[in-house]
N, C-alpha and C positions, 0 to 999 in steps of 0.2 A: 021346397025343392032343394035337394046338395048340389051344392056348384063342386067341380076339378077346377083347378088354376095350375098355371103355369108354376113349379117350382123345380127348388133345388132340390136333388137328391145327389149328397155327395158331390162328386163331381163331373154329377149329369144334369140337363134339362131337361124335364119329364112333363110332357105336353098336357094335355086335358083329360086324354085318356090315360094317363098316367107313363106314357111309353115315352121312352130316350130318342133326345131327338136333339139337333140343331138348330137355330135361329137360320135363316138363310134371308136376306133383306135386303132392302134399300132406303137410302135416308131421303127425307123430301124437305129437301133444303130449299130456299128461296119460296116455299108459298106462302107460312106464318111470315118469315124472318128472313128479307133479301142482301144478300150480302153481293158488295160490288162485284163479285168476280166473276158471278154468274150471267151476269147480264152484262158483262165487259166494259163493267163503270169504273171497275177498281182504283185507277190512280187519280178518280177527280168525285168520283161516289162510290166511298166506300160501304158506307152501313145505311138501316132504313131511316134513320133520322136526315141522314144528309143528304139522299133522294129525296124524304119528302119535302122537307124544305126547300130543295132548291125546284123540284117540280111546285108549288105553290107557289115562289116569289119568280115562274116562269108564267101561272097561270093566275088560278086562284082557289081559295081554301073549298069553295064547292068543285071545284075540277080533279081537286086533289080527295077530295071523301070519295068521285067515283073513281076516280083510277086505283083508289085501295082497295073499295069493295068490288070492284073486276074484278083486277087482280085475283082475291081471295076466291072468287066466283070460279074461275077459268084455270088458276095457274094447275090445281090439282083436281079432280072430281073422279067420281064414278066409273069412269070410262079407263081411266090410268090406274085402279085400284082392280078393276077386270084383266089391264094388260098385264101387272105385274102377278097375277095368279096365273094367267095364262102361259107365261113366260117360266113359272116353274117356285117361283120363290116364297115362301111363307109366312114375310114379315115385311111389317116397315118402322120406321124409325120417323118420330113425327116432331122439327125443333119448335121449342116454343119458345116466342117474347110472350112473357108476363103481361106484359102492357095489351099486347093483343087481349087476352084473358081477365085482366084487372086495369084497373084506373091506379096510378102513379101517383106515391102519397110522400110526404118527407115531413109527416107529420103523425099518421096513424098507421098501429100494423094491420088490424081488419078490414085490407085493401076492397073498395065497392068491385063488385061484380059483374063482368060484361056477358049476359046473361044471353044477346044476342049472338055473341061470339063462340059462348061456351054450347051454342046450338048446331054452331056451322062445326066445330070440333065431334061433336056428339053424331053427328049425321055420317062422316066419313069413317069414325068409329062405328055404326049400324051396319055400312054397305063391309067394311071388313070380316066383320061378324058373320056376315049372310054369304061372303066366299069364303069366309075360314083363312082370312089373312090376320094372325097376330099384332098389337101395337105395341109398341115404345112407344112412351111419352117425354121427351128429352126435352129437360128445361136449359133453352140453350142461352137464354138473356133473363138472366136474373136480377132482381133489383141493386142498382147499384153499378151491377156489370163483374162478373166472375174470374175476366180477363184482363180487364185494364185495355181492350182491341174493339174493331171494330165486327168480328162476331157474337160480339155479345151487345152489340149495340150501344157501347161505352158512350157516356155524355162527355166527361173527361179523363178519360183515355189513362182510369183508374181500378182499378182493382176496389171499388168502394164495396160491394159485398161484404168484403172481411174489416175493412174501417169502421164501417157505421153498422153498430148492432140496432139501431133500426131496421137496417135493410136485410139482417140474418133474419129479426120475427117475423118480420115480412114472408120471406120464402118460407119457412116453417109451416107462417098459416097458410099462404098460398096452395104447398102439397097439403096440409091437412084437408081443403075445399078441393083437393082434386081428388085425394083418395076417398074422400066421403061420395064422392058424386063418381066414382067409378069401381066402386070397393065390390060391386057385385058383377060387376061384366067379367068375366070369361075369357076373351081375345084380349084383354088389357095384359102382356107380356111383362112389362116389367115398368116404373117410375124411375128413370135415369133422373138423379136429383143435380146433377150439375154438369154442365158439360167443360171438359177443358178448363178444367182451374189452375190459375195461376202459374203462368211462365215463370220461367228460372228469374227472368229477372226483377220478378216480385216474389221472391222465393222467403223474403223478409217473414212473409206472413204462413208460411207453410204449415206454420205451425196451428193454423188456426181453422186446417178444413176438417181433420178428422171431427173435432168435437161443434163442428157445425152441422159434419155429417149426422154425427149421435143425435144432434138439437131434429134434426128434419125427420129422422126415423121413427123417433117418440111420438113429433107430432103424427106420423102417419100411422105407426101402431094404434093408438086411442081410437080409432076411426076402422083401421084396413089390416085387419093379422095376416090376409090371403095371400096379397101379390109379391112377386118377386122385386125386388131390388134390385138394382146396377149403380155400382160404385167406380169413377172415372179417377185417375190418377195425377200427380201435377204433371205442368210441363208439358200442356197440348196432349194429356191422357195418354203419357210414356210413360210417366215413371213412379215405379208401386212404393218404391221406398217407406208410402206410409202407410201402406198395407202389412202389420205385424198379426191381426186375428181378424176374424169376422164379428163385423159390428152388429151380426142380425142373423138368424139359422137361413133366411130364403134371400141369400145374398148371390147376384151376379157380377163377377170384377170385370171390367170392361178396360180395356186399351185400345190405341188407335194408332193407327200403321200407313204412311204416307214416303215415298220416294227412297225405298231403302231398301236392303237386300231382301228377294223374297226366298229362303232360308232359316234354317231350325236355329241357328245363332243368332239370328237379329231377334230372336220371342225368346230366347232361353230363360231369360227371369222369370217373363210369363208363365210358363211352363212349369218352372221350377216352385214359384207360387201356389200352384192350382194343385201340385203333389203337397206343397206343404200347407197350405189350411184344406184340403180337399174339396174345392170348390172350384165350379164353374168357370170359363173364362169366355170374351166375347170382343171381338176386333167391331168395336162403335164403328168406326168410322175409317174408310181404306178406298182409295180411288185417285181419279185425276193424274193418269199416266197412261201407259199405252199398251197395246192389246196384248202383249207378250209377255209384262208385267203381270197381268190381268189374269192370264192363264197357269199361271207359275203360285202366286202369290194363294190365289183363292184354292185352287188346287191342294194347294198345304195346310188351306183350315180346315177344307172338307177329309181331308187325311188324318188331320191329326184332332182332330174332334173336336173344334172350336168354331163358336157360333160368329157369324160376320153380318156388316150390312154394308151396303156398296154406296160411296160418296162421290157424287149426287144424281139423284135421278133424274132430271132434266135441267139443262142451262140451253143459254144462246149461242147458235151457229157451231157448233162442235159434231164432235164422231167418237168421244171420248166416255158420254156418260149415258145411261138407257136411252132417255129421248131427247131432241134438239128443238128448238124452235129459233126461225128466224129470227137475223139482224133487219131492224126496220130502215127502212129508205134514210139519209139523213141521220143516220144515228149519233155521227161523229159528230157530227154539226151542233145536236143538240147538248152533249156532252162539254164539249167546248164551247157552251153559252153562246152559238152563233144563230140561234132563230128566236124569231117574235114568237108572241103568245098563239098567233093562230098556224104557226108549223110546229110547233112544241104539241100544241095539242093532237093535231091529226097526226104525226109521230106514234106520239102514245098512245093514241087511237088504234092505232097500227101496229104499234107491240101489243098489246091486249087481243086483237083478233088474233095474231100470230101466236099467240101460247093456247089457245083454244085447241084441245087434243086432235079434233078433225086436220086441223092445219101444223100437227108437227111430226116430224120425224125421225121414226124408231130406228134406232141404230142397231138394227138384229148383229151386228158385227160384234159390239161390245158384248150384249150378252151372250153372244157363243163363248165368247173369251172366258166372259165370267164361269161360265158354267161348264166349260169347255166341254161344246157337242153342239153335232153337227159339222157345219163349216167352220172351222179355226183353225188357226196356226197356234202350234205350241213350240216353245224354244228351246234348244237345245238342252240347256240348263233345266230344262223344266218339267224332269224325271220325277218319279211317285218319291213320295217322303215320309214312307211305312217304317223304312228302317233297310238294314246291312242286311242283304241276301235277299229279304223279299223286294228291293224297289230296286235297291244298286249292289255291284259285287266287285271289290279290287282287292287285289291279293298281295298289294305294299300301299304303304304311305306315299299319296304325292300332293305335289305342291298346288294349289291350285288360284282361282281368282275369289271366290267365295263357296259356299258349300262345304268346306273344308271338317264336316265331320263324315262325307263318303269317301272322301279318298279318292275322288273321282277328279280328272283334272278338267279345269275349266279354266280357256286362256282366249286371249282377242284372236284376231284371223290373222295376224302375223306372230301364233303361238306364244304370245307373250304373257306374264302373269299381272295383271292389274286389277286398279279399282275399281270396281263396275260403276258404272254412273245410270241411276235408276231414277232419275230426275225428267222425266221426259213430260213437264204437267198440262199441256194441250193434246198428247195422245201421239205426238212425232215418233217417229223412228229413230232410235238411236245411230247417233255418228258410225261412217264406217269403223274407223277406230278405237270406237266403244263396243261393237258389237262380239257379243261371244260365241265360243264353240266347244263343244265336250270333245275330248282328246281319249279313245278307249286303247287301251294297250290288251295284249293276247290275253285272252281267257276273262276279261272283264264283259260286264255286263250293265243296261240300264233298263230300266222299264216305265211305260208311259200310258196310263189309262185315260179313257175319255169314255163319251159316251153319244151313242147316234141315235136318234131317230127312228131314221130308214133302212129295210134292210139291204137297198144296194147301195155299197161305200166305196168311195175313192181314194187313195191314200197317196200322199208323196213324200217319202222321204229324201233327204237333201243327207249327201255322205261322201267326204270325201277320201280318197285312199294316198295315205304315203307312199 
């Protein structure tokens, strides 16, 4: 039988059928790989080492094997891989610890294989397959730690990745045993080979991802000539600077977009990139602000032809990301090492039912935003981004707060010209004094698509006259 796979043609993504198309996703942070912030440990458990640990020395090491195999059980299934095709979107983005997948060596590279593990992986890869939801596999904790942070699950809060060539043959064979064991599936979208390497301020070693990247390609070419590639940039996957060719013909370059103007200036390199090697581009990872942000930002990928996936799919007690699930009774408590073994436990007891998809909470608000349709609010500033005369039309130069290649003005509600502060990371509403407005002068124009549903619609627009 021929397989279609996912690739690059130029600077499209040409699906199975071979038709141009966009990634549209979401990433499923915290079910492999929980990082404090999702579950509102951050300033005292940050990463999955220092949750387990201190859940263990609160219970004990068999309390702690089930609370992980819950977890793994509950946090994502079946049911959440239905809502998000329901919901309209095409892809997910899947992070992975190593450690989950392989046993942890500082002595051999042909790391043992977690065969159990690689089944519970294998299973929500079938159920994708069987709705026609594509995968990313994003290796987000690589041996060693890719970060020197705590999303990568860093042991000492080092960039050891690029130090110990150990831990580079490591990863090497790692993706060579994943693209062997997935070189014929179909929905397998793309192998993200690292996520987030190296912040500015291990910038020492910069020098050392490209031709790590070449090291991981090789290995996966010998095995998988099929699937697509995704290539992450340094500096929290901002900045392409070491992007000069493409290392591989079925290459996707991926960036990642957080708290910042949503606007053709703040991607221009990007942009500028994907005309000059002619290839693909893809916003990993973008989310963790507030519905106005949401409706502006993803707006401009799906306009300007760029594949996105939305960060994060579910956390604790929010309105900010697709789904919510309760804060358990006592949370803080336990946080602040104030209960015994036997309230620690029924706590956790208590977050594990609570993430079971019956018991959480779709934030259909966020993804109107996303996807903007239906019910949502779209923001002033958050006109189509086609171009000059098809989206926006001004007949001089003005000044404005960002946007600044429509010529459109954009100023606070005391018509002033400022920073915009797009920082908003629990989903708040911006300060009245941060909040903006488009200023149209005679004969200008703006235009604003969305999309509904149903065909009886309501509309309000908010206008004010000089």
């Amino acid at each position: 039988m021929i397989h279609n796979y996912i690739k690059r043609v130029g600077k499209k993504i040409h699906d199975i059928n071979d038709q141009p198309f966009t990634l549209q996703g979401v990433g499923i942070g915290a079910w492999l790989l929980i990082e404090g912030y999702m579950i509102k440990s951050f300033k005292t458990l940050d990463r999955p080492r220092t949750i387990e640990a201190f859940i263990e020395s609160k219970t004990s090491k068999e309390f702690l094997d089930y609370f992980k195999k819950e977890w793994i059980n509950k946090f994502f299934t079946n049911e959440d891989i239905n809502l998000i095709k329901e919901q309209g979107f095409n892809s997910i983005r899947i992070p992975l610890d190593y450690q989950f997948l392989f046993e942890s060596s500082n002595e051999i590279k042909e790391l043992k294989i977690k065969e159990n593990n690689f089944e519970i992986l294998d299973g929500i890869i079938r159920k994708c397959e069987e709705v026609g939801i594509y995968v990313i596999l994003d290796m987000h904790a690589a041996p060693g730690g890719q970060t020197g942070t705590n999303i990568d699950n860093s042991e000492n809060d080092s960039p050891e990745l690029f130090i110990n060539e150990l831990y580079q043959n490591q990863l090497c064979y790692i993706w060579k045993v994943i693209a062997l064991r997935y070189r014929n599936n179909q929905f397998i979208a793309a192998y993200d080979l690292l996520n987030e390497p190296l912040p500015n301020w291990f910038s020492t070693y910069n020098d050392r991802l490209i031709p790590l990247y070449k090291s991981i390609i090789q290995s996966i070419r010998e095995v998988d000539v099929n699937h697509m590639i995704t290539l992450e940039g340094l500096h929290w996957s901002t900045n392409w600077e070491c992007f000069d060719q493409l290392l591989d013909e079925n290459i996707l370059l991926q960036f990642h977009k957080y708290w910042s103007n949503p606007d053709i200036e703040s991607i221009k390199n990007y942009l500028e990139i994907r005309e000059k090697l002619n290839v693909p581009i893809y916003m990993g990872e973008g989310g963790e602000n507030n519905h106005l942000w949401y409706a502006s930002v993803f707006k401009m990928y799906d306009q300007l032809d760029i594949s996105y996936n939305f960060w994060t799919y579910k956390k604790m007690s929010n309105s900010n990301s697709l789904i919510s699930f309760a804060m358990p009774d006592k949370w803080e408590d336990f946080l602040q090492d104030n209960t015994n073994r036997h309230e620690t436990e029924e706590i956790l007891s208590l977050l594990l039912s609570n993430i079971a998809f019956d018991n959480c909470n779709v934030n259909q608000d966020t993804i109107n935003h996303i996807q903007r349709k239906n019910s949502f609010t779209s923001p002033a500033y958050g006109f189509d981004y086609y171009g000059n005369v098809i989206s926006h039309f001004s007949e001089k130069n003005r000044q404005s707060s960002f946007r600044n290649d429509t010529n459109i003005e954009i100023v606070n509600y005391a018509n002033e010209i400022v920073t915009p502060n797009f920082r908003q990371y629990d989903g708040e509403e911006q300060k009245d004094n941060e909040k903006l407005q488009v200023v149209l002068h005679q004969n200008e124009r703006i235009k604003y698509s969305f999309y509904c549903e149903e065909i009886n619609i309501k509309m309000k627009i908010i206008i004010k006259s000089n």
